[in-house]
C-alpha positions as CSV (number, residue, x, y, z in Angstrom):
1,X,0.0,0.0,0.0
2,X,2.4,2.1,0.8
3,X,3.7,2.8,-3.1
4,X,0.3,3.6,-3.7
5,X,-0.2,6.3,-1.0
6,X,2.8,7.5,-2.1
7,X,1.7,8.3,-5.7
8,X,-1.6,9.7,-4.8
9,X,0.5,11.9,-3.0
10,X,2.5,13.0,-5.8
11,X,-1.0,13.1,-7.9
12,X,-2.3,15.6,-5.6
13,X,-4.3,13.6,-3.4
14,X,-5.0,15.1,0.1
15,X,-4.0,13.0,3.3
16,X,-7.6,12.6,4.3
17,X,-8.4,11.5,1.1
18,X,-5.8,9.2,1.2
19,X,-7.1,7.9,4.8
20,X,-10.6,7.9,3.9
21,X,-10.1,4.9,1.4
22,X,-9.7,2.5,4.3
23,X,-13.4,3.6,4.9
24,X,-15.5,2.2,2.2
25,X,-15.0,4.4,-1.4
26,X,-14.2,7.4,0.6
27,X,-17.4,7.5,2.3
28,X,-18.1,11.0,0.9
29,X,-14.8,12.4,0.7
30,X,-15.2,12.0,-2.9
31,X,-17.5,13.2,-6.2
32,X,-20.0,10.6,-6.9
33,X,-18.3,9.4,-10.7
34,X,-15.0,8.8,-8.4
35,X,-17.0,7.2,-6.0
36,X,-18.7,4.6,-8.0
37,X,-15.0,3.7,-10.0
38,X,-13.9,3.2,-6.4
39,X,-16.3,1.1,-4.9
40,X,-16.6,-0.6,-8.5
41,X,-12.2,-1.6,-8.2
42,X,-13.1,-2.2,-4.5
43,X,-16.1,-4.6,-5.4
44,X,-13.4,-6.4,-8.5
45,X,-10.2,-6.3,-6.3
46,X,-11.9,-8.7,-3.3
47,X,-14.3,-10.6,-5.4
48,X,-15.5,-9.7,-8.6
49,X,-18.5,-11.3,-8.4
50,X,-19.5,-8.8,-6.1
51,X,-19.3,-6.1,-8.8
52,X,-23.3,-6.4,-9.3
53,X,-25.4,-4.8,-11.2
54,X,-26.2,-2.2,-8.7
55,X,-22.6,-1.5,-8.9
56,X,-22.6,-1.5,-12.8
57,X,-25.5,0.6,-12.6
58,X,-23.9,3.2,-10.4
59,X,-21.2,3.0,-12.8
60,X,-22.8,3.6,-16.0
61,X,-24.9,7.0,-14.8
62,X,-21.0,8.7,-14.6
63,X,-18.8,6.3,-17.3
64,X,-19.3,5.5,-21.3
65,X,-18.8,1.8,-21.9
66,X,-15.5,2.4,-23.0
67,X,-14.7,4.4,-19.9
68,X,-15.7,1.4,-17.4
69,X,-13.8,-1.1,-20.0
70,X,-10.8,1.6,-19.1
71,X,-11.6,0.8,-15.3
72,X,-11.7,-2.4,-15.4
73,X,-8.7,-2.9,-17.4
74,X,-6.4,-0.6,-15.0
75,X,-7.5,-2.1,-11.8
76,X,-7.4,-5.7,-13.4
77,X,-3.6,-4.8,-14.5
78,X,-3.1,-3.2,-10.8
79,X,-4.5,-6.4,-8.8
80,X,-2.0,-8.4,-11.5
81,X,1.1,-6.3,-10.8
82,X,0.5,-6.1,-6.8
83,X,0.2,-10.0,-6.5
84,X,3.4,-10.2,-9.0
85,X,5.5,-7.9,-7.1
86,X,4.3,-9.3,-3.9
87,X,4.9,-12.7,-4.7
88,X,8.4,-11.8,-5.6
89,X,8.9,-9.5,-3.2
90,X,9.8,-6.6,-4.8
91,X,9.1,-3.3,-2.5
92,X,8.2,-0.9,-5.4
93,X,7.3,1.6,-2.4
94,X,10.3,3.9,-2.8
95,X,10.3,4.0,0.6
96,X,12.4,1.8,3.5
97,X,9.3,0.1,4.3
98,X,8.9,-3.6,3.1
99,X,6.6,-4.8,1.0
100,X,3.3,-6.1,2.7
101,X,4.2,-9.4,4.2
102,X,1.9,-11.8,4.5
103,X,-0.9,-11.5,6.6
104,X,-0.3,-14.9,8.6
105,X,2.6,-16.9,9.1
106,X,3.8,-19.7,7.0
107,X,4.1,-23.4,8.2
108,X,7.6,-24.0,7.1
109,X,7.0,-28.0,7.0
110,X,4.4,-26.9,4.2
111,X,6.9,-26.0,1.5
């Protein structure tokens, strides 16, 4: 997480907008086109099958077709590079911190 903060920083983001993504989609700190895209790569990121229709529908009152095909492709590409670079442990950061370690530990006898 901690490469991404840091270029949301260097997009302009705002701190609290930064924090308020561990709420869900902002929970207001954002327009409602941004909000939908975030709740939509929120929705695809932990199980796209929970991108429903509502969702899509929320979507499609701010995006073109070809905007939420844009959308889906750059957070489909993001959830591929995080789980590449996390599975190789590659800190892409550009900070000292490591990359996110796994969230429990490993049974060594499990190989």
């Amino acid at each position: 997480m901690a490469g991404h903060t840091a270029l949301a920083r260097q997009l302009g983001y705002t701190e609290a907008e930064i924090e308020s993504l561990d709420r869900e989609a902002g929970a207001g700190a954002f327009d409602p086109a941004l909000r939908a895209a975030l709740i939509y790569a929120e929705k695809m990121t932990r199980d796209a099958h929970k991108a429903s229709d509502a969702v899509f529908a929320e979507l499609k009152k701010h995006y073109s077709d070809s905007e939420i095909l844009e959308i889906t492709a750059v957070v489909a590409l993001a959830n591929y590079w995080n789980r590449f670079t996390t599975a190789l442990r590659i800190d892409l950061s550009g900070t000292d911190e490591p990359y996110d370690p796994p969230s429990t530990p490993r049974d060594p006898s499990h190989g």
